[in-house]
C-alpha positions as CSV (number, residue, x, y, z in Angstrom):
1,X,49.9,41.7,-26.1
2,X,46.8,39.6,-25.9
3,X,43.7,41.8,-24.5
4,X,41.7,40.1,-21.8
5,X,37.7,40.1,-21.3
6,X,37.5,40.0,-18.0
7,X,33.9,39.8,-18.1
8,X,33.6,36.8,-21.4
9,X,36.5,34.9,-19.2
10,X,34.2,34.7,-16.3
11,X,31.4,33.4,-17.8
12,X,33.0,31.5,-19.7
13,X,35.0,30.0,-16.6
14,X,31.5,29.8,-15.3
15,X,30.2,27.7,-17.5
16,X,33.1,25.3,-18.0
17,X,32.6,24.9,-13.9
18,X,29.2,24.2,-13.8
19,X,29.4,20.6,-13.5
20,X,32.7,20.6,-11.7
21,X,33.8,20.4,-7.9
22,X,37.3,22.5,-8.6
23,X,38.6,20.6,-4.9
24,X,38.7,17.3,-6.1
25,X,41.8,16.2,-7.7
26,X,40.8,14.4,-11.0
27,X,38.2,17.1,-11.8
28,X,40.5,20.1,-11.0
29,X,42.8,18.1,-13.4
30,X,39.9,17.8,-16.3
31,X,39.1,21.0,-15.7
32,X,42.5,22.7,-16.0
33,X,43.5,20.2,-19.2
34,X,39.8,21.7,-20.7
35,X,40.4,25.0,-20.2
36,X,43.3,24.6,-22.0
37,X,42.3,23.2,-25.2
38,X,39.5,26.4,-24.9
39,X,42.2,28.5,-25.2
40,X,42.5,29.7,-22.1
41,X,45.5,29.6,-19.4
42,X,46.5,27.5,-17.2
43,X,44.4,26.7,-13.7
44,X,47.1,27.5,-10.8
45,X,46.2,25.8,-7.6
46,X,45.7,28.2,-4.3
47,X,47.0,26.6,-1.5
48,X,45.3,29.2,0.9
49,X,41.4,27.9,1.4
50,X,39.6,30.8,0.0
51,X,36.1,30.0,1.5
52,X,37.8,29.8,5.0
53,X,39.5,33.9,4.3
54,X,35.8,34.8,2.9
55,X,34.0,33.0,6.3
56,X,36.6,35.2,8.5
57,X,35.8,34.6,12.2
58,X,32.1,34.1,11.1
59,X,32.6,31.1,10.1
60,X,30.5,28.1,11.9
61,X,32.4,25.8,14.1
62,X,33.3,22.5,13.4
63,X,31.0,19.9,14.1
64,X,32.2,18.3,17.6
65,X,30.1,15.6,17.9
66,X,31.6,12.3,19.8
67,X,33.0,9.4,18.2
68,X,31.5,5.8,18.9
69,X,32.6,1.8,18.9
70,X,30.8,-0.1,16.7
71,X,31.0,-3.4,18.0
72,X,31.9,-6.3,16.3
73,X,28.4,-8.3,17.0
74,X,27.4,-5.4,14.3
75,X,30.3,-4.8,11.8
76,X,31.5,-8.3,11.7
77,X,35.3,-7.9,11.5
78,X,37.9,-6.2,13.4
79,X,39.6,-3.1,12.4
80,X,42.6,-4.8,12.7
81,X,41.8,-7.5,10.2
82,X,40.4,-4.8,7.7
83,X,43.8,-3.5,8.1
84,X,45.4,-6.1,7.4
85,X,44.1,-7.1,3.9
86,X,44.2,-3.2,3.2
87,X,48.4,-4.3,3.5
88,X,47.8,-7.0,1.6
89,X,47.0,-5.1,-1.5
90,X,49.2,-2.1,-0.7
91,X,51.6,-5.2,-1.1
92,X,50.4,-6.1,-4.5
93,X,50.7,-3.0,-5.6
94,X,53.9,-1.5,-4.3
95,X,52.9,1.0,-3.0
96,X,54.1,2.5,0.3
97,X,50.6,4.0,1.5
98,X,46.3,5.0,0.9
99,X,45.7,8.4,2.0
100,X,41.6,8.0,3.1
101,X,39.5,10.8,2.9
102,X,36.0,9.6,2.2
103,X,34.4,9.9,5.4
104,X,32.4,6.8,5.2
105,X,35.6,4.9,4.5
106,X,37.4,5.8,7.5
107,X,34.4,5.2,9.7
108,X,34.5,1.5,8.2
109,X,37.9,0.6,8.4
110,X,38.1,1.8,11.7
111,X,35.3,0.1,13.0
112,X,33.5,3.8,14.2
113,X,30.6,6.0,13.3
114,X,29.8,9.2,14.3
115,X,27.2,11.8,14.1
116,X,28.7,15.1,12.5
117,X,26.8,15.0,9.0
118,X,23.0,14.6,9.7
119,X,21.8,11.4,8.3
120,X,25.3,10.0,7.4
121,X,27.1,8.2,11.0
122,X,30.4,9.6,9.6
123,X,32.6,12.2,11.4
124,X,35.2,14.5,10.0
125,X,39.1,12.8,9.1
126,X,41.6,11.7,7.7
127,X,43.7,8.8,7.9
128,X,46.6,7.6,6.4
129,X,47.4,3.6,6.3
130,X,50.9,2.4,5.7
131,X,52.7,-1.2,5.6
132,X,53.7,-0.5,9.3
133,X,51.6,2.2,10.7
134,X,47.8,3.2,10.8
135,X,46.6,6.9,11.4
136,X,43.3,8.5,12.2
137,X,43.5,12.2,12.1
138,X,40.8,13.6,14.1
139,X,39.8,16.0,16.6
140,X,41.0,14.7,20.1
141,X,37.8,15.8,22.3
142,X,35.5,13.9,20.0
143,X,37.7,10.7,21.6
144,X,36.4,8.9,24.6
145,X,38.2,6.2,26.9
146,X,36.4,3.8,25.1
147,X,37.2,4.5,21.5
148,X,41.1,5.0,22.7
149,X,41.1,1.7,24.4
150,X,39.2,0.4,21.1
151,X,42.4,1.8,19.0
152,X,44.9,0.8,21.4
153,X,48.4,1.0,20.1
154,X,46.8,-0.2,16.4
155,X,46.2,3.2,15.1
156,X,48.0,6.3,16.0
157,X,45.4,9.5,16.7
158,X,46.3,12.8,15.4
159,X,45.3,16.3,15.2
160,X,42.7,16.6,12.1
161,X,44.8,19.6,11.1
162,X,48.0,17.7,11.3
163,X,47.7,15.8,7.9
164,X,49.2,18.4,5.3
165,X,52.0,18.6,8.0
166,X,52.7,15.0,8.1
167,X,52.4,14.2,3.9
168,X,54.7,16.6,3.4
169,X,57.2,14.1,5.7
170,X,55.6,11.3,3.7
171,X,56.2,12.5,0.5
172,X,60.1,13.3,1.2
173,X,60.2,9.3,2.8
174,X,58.0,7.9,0.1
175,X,61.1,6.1,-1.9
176,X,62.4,4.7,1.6
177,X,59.3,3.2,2.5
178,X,59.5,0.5,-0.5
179,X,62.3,-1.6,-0.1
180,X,63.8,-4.5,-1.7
181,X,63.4,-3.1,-5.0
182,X,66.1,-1.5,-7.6
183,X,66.1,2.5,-7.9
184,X,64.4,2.3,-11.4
185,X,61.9,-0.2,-10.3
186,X,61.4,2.4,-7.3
187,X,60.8,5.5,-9.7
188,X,57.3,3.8,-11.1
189,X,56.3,1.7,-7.9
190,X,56.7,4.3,-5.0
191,X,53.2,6.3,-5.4
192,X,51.3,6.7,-2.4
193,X,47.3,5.3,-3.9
194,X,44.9,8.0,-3.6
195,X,41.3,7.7,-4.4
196,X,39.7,9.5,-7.6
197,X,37.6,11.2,-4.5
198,X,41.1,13.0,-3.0
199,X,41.0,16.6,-2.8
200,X,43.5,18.4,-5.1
201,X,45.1,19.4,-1.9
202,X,46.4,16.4,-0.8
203,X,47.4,15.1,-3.9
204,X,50.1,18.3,-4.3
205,X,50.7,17.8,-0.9
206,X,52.0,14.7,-1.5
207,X,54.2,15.6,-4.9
208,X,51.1,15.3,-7.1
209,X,51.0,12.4,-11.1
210,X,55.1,12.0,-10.1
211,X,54.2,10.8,-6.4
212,X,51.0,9.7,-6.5
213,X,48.9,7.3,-8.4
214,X,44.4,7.9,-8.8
215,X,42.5,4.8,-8.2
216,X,39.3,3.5,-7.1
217,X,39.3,3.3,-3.4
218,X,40.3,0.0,-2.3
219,X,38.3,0.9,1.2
220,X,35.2,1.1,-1.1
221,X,35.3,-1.9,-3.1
222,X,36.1,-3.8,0.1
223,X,33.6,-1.8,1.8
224,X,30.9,-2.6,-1.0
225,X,30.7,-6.3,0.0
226,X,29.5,-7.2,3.2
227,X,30.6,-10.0,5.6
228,X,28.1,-12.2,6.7
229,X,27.1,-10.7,10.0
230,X,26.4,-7.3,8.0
231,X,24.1,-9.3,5.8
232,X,22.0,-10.7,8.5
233,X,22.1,-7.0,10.1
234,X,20.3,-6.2,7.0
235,X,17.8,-8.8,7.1
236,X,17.1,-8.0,10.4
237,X,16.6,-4.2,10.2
238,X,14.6,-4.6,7.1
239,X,11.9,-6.5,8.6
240,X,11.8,-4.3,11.8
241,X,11.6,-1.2,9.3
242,X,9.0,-3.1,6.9
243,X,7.2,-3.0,10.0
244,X,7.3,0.6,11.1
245,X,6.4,1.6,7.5
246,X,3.5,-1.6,7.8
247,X,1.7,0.1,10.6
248,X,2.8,3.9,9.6
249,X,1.0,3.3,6.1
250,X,-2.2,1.2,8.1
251,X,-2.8,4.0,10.7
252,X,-2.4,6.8,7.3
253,X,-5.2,5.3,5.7
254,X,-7.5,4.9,9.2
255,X,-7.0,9.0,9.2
256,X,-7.3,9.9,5.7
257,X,-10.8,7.8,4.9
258,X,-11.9,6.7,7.8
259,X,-11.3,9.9,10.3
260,X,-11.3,12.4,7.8
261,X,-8.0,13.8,9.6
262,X,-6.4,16.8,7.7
263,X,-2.4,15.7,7.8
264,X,0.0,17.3,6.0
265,X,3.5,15.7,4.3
266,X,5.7,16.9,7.2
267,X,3.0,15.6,9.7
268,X,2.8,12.5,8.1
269,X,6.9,12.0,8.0
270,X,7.1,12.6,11.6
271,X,4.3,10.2,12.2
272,X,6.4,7.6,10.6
273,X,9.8,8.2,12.4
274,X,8.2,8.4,16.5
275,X,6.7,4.7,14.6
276,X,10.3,3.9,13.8
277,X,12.0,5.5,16.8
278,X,10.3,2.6,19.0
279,X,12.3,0.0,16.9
280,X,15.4,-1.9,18.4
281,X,18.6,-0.6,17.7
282,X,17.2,3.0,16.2
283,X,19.5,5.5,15.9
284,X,18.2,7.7,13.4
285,X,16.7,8.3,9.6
286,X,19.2,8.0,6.6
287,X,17.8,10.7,4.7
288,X,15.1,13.2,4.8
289,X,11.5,11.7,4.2
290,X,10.0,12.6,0.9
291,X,6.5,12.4,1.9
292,X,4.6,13.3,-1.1
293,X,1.4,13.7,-2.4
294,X,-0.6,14.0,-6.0
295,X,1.9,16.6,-8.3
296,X,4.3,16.5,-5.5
297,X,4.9,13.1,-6.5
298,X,6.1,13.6,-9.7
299,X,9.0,15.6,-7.8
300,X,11.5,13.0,-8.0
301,X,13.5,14.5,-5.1
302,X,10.9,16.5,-3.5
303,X,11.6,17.5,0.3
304,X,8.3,19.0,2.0
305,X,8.9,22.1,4.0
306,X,7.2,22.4,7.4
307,X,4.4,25.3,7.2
308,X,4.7,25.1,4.0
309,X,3.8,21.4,2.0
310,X,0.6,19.9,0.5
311,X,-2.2,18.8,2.8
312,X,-2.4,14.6,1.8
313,X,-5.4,13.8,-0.1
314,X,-6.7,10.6,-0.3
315,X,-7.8,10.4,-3.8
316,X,-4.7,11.0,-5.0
317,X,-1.5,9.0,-5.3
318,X,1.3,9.0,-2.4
319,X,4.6,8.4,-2.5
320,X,6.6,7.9,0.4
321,X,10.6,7.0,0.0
322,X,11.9,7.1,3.3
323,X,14.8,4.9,5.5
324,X,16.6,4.8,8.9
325,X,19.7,3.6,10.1
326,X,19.8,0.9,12.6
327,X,22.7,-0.2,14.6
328,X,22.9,-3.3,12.2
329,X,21.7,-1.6,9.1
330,X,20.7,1.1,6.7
331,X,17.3,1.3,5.0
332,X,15.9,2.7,2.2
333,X,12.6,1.8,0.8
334,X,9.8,3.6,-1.3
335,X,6.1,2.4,-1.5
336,X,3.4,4.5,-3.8
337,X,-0.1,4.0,-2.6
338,X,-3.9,4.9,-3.1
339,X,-6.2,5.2,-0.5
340,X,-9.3,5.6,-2.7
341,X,-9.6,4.9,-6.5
342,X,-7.1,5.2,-9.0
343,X,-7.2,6.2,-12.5
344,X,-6.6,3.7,-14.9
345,X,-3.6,5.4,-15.9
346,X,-2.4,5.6,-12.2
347,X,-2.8,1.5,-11.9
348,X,-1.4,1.2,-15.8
349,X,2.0,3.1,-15.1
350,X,2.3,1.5,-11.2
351,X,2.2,-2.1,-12.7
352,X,4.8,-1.4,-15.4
353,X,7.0,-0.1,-12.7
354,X,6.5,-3.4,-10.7
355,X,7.0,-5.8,-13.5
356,X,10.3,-3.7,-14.2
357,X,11.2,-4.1,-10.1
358,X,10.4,-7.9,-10.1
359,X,12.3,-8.0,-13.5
360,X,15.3,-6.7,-12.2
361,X,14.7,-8.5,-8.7
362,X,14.6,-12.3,-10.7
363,X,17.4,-11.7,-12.4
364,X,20.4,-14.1,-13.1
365,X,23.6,-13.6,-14.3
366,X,27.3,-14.4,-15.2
367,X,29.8,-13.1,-12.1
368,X,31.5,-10.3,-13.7
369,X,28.3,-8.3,-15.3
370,X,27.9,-5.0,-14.2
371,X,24.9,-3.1,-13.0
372,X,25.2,-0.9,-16.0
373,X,24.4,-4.2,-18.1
374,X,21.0,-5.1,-15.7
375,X,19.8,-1.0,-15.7
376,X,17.0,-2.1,-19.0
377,X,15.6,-5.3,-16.9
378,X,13.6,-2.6,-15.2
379,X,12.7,-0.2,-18.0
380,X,12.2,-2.6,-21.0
381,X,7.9,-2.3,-20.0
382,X,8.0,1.3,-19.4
383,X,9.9,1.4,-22.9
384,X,7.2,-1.0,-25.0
385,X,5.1,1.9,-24.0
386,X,7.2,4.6,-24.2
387,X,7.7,5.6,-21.1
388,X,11.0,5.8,-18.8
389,X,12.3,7.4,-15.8
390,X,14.9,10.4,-15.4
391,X,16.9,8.0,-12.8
392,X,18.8,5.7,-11.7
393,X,17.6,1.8,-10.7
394,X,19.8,1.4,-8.2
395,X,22.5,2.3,-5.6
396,X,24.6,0.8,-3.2
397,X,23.8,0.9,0.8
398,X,25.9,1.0,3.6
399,X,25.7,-1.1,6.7
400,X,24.7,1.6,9.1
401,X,26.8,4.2,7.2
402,X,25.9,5.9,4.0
403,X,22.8,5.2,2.2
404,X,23.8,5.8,-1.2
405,X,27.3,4.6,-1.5
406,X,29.5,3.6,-4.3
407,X,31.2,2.3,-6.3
408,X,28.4,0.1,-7.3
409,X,25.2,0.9,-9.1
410,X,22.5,0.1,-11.4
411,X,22.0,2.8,-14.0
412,X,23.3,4.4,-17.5
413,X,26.0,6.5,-16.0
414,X,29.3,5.1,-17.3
415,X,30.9,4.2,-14.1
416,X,28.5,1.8,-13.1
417,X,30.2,-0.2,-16.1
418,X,33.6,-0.6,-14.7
419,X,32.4,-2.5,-11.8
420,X,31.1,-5.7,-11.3
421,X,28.7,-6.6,-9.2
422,X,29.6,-9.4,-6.2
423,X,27.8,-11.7,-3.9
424,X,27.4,-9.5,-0.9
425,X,26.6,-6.6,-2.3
426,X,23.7,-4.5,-1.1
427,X,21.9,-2.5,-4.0
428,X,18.3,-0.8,-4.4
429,X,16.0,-1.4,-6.7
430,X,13.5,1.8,-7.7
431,X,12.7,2.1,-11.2
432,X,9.4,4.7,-11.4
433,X,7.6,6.9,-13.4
434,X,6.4,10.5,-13.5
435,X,4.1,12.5,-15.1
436,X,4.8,16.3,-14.2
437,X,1.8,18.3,-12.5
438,X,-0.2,14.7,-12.0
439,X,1.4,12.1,-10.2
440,X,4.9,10.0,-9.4
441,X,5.5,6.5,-8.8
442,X,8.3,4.5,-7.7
443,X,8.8,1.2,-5.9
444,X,12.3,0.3,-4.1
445,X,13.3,-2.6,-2.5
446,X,16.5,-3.2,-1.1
447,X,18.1,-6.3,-2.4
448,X,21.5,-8.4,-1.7
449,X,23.3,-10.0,-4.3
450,X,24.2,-13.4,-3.8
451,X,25.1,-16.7,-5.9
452,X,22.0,-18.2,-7.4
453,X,21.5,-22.3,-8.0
454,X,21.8,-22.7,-11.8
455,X,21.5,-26.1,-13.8
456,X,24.8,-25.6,-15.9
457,X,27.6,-22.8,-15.4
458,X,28.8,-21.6,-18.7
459,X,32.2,-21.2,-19.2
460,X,32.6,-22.6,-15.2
461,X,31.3,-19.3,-13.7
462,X,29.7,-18.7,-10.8
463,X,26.4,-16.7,-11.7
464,X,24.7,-14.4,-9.5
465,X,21.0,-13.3,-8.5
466,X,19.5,-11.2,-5.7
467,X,17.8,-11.9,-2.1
468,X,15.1,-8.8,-1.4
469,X,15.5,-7.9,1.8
470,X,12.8,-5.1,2.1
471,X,9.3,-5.9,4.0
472,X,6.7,-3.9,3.0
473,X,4.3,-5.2,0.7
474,X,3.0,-3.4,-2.9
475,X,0.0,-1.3,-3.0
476,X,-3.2,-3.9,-4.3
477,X,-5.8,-1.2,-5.5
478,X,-2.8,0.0,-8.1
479,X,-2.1,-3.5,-9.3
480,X,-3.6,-4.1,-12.6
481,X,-3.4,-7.6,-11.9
482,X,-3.8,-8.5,-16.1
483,X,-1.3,-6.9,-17.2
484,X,1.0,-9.6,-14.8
485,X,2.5,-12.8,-16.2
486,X,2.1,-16.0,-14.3
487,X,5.3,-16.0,-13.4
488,X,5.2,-12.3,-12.3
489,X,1.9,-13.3,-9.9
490,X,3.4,-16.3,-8.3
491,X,7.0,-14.1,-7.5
492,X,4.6,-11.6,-6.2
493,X,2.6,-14.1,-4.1
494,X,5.8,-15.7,-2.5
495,X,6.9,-12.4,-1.7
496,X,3.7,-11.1,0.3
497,X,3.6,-14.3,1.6
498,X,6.8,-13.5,3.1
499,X,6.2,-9.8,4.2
500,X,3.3,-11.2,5.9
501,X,5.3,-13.8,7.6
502,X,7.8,-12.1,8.7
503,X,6.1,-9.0,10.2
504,X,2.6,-10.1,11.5
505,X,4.4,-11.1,15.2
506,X,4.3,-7.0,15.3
507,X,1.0,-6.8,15.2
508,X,-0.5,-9.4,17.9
509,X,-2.0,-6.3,19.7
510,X,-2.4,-4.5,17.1
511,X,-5.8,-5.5,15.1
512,X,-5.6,-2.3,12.4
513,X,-2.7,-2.8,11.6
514,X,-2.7,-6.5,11.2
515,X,-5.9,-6.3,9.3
516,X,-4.1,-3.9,6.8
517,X,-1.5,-6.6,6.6
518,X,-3.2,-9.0,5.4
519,X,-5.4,-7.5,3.1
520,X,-2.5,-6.0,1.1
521,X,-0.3,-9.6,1.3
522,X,-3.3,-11.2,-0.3
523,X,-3.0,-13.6,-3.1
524,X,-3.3,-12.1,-6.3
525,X,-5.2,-14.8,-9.1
């Protein structure tokens, strides 16, 4: 009889679970398949939720906050027509239904945001989308007249609880669901389409490999490319943001050299979001404001605590990433600045991270490439010197949902090569640098891809380049302005020249500010 060490089978459970979230189905899977080849036994699903038994009646409440319209002057399509081409491909593929559980993906399809996870307009669900019936599992009391009426008879409402019950029916009327086929055609095309984001719940729920079949979410690929009203919703909150973070970074520097004020990161940060609050179409931030300042910096994602961050001095670097959701957008954007005189180190490492951002902002390419293929656009000057970053370029942004939101990217991670980037995507663009204890820099814009005007098209493709959408200009006194190409100056030029454009209306009562403006959109010889 084999002995067990309780104690070496723990840890070594604990270290094969490290980098593993045991509730979602493909890694449960991995997991249990690599415990396996370990040696060790097989991983038996519990179907009780442990964490609720260990919570007991302490455990917090749900989060009841009310569900919203968003109209469609802001998402641009109908539910119903999402709907619709979501059937289209359940179609092509056979299949007789997508269980949704990415919160950001119901909230899209349906046309509805919400306000239960701070920062993210999402609100806890389910739904399930057939060939003849749509379902939105949800707490009833977060349901007003208006989102009922906004459902209508379209999608059927039930209790948030209620899905395990009801794909336990599905899964016994699965095979009856696809029709006009043969019973052996039936045994390979009858899986309900999950995401690779499902919970290992719901897969076993629904009869797990034998009923279901693991994809990438056809919600988020759809999701990923914006219609044209969401792309002007971008523009739009992008240049009223550019200007909150215009006159946010203008009135900084009138406190820190001219005033002498003492701020702190947190008293900064909430500087900038009353600036922000006063936009049009405000609802809130996307993410907490890393306001940081000399070493803090080099934190890559630092998060000040209040009472207890780093007073802002002005002869040191700060870096400020920070973004807000807007009825018609999501923003993101990071500026690093000076307020005194940088080292010539400082102004060295800033300028390769801009020539890697307009690098990767100028680019072209053949539809089909992925963002995996563009990541060393914006680390190739970094490299020449040795130098890189321990992140990714870029991430995908949602249209007043999630800032960071798949399934595209620009980066080295390996799924960022199985998709292709598309006109309409919305992506950032942040390569940076960081030297630990000293400073940080990184510069994001938020760009959209779109298709570019080339002389010739290889092979008859369409080819690709991106709009920059963010408004907020670089820092001058960290631009070593000789260690920029021509054609690096004159992109920079247009680019202030549009900042300054774009935003100066803001600032017709508003001298400080304006004079900031232009004195940072100058022309750089």
């Amino acid at each position: 009889m084999e002995t067990v060490n309780t104690t070496e089978r723990l840890e070594h459970l604990r270290e094969l679970m490290k980098k593993n979230e045991v509730d979602i189905y493909t890694d449960a899977r991995k997991l249990s398949d690599k415990i396996q080849k370990k040696g060790g036994r097989a991983l038996v699903g519990v179907h009780e939720n442990l964490v609720d038994i260990v919570w007991g009646k302490d455990r917090p409440p749900r989060p009841n906050e009310p569900v919203k319209v968003l109209s469609v002057e802001f998402a641009g399509k109908k539910f119903e027509e999402k709907l619709e081409d979501l059937r289209k491909e359940l179609e092509k593929k056979k299949s007789p239904g997508f269980i949704v559980c990415m919160l950001d993906e119901i909230a899209w399809l349906y046309n509805l945001r919400g306000n239960d996870i701070p920062y993210n307009p999402v609100f806890f669900s389910y739904a399930i989308v057939t060939p003849t019936k749509a379902t939105l599992y949800i707490d009833s009391s977060k349901l007003n007249e208006e989102v009922r009426s906004h459902l209508g008879d379209a999608v059927a409402v039930r209790p948030y609880d209620a899905i395990q019950e009801d794909i336990k029916v599905l899964k016994e009327l699965s095979v009856e669901l696809v029709t006009g086929e043969d019973s052996s055609a039936q045994k390979t095309k009858d899986k309900f389409l999950i995401s690779n984001k499902t919970s290992w719940a719901l897969s076993e729920a629904l009869g797990g490999e034998e009923k279901v079949e693991e994809i990438r979410s056809l919600i988020a690929d759809a999701k990923a490319v914006k219609n044209e009203v969401e792309l002007e919703g971008m523009r739009a909150c992008h240049i009223r943001d550019g200007a909150a973070l215009i006159e946010y970074f203008a009135w900084l520097e009138e406190e820190l050299t001219i005033k002498g004020t003492k701020l702190d990161e947190i008293e900064a940060a909430d500087k900038l979001e009353e600036i922000r609050s006063k936009h049009k179409h405000f609802v809130g931030l996307s993410f907490d404001t890393i306001s940081s300042a000399g070493p803090n910096a080099a934190v890559i994602h630092y998060k000040p605590e209040r009472g207890n961050c780093s007073v802002i001095d002005p002869k040191s670097i700060y870096l400020c990433d920070s973004g807000a959701q807007y009825l018609d957008g999501t923003t993101d954007t990071t500026r690093t600045l000076h307020f005194t005189e940088p080292t010539e180190m400082e102004r060295k490492a800033y300028t390769l991270v801009l020539k890697g951002n307009i690098a990767l902002g100028r680019a072209v390419f053949p539809k089909g490439t992925s963002g995996f293929a563009l990541d060393t656009l914006a680390r190739q000057f970094l490299w020449e010197e040795g130098l890189d970053y321990r992140h990714g370029t870029g991430h995908g942004v949602g249209s007043y949902l999630n800032v960071h939101e798949g399934p595209i990217g620009i980066g080295t991670r390996i799924q960022y090569s199985e998709v292709a980037l598309a006109a309409g995507n919305v992506l950032s663009n942040e390569p940076g640098y960081y030297e630990d204890g000293s400073f940080g820099i990184r510069i994001e814009n938020i760009m959209m891809a779109k298709e570019a005007s080339t002389n010739h098209k290889f092979g008859e493709k369409p080819y690709l380049g991106f709009e920059h959408v963010t408004m907020v200009p670089m820092c001058q006194k960290l631009i070593d302005a000789k260690l920029l190409s021509p054609i690096e100056k004159d992109w920079l030029n247009k680019y202030h020249a549009e900042i300054f454009e774009k935003t100066k209306g803001f600032f017709e009562n508003d001298p400080r500010t304006l004079g900031w403006l232009k004195r940072e959109t100058d022309s750089i010889g």
